[in-house]
ZAMARGU-4260 file (C-alpha; in steps of 0.2 Angstrom, whole numbers, plus 5000, padded with zeros to 4 digits):
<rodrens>
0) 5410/4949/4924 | 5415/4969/4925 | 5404/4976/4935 | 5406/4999/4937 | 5393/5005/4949
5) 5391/5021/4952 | 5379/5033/4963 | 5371/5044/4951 | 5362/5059/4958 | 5352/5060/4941
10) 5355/5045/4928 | 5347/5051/4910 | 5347/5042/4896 | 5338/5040/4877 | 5341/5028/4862
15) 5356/5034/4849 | 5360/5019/4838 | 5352/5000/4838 | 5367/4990/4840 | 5359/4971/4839
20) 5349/4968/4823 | 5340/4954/4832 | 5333/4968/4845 | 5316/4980/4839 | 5316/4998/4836
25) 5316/5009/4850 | 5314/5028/4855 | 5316/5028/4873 | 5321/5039/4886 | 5321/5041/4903
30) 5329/5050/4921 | 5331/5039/4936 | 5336/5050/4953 | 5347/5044/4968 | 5351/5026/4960
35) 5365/5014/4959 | 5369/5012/4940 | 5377/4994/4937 | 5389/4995/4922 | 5388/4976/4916
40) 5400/4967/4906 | 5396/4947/4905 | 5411/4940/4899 | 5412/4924/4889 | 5420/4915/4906
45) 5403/4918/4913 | 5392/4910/4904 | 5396/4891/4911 | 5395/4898/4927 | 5379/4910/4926
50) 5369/4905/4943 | 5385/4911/4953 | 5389/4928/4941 | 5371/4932/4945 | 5371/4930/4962
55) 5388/4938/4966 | 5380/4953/4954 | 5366/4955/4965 | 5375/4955/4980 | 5386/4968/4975
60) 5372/4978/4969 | 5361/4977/4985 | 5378/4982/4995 | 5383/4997/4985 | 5363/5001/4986
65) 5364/5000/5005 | 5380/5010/5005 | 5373/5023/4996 | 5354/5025/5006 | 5345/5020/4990
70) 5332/5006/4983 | 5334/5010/4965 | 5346/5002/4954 | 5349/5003/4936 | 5357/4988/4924
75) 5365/4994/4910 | 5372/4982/4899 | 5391/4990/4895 | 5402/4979/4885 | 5416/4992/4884
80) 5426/4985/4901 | 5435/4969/4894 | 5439/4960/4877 | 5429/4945/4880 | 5410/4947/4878
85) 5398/4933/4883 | 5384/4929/4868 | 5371/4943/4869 | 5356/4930/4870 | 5365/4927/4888
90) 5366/4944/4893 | 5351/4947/4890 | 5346/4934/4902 | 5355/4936/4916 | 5350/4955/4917
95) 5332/4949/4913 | 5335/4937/4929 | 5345/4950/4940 | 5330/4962/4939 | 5317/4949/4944
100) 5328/4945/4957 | 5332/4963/4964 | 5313/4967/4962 | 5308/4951/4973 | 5319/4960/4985
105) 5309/4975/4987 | 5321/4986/4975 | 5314/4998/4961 | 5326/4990/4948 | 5327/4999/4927
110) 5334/4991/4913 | 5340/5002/4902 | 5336/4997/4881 | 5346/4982/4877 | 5356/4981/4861
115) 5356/5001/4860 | 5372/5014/4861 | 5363/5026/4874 | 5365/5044/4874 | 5368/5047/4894
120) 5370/5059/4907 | 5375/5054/4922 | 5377/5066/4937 | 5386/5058/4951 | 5394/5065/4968
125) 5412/5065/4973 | 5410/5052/4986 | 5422/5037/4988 | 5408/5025/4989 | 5399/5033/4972
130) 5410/5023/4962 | 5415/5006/4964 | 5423/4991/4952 | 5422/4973/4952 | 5429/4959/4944
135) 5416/4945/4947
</rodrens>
């Protein structure tokens, strides 16, 4: 797993273009303020290993949270970070899992629309620990 999170000041987003056939039509936007935004990329290496990606997912998430005085995060689906892509049917769990996870921990936690390019507008500060990248 690729994981880019980054501190966004004001995260914006709205559906462009349906990118899975197997997902429904959607029309949605929405602004998230002072959030970690967790650019995830499942990699196919993940998918025998998913209980561990998960977890080492959410911990990095809750840190960079933490780090920047905040209790929302975002999970973005962003396949754009390696070559290898895990199937999207696992994706879409682990983010699905990850959220219940992060919400059980007492964090507001969006997803934003799976299987969608997103028109985005993302406003972060110049901050060393406003973006951050990990190989999971």
């Amino acid at each position: 797993m690729k994981l880019l999170m980054i501190y966004a000041e004001k995260f914006a987003y709205q559906t462009s273009l349906k990118s899975l056939d197997s997902v429904s039509e959607k029309n949605e936007q929405n602004t998230i303020e002072k959030a970690v935004v967790g650019f995830i990329h499942v990699e196919e290496k993940d998918e025998a290993n998913r209980s561990d990606v998960e977890t080492k997912l959410i911990k990095n998430l809750k840190w960079a949270a933490r780090k920047n005085n905040t209790e929302k995060i975002v999970l973005h689906s962003f396949t754009h970070l390696s070559e290898s892509k895990a199937s999207p049917e696992i994706t879409k769990q682990l983010l699905d899992n990850s959220e219940q996870r992060l919400k059980n921990s007492n964090y507001q936690v969006y997803q934003t629309p799976f299987g969608y390019f997103l028109d985005l507008d993302v406003q972060a500060p110049g901050t060393p620990l406003a973006r951050l990248f990990k190989d999971i």
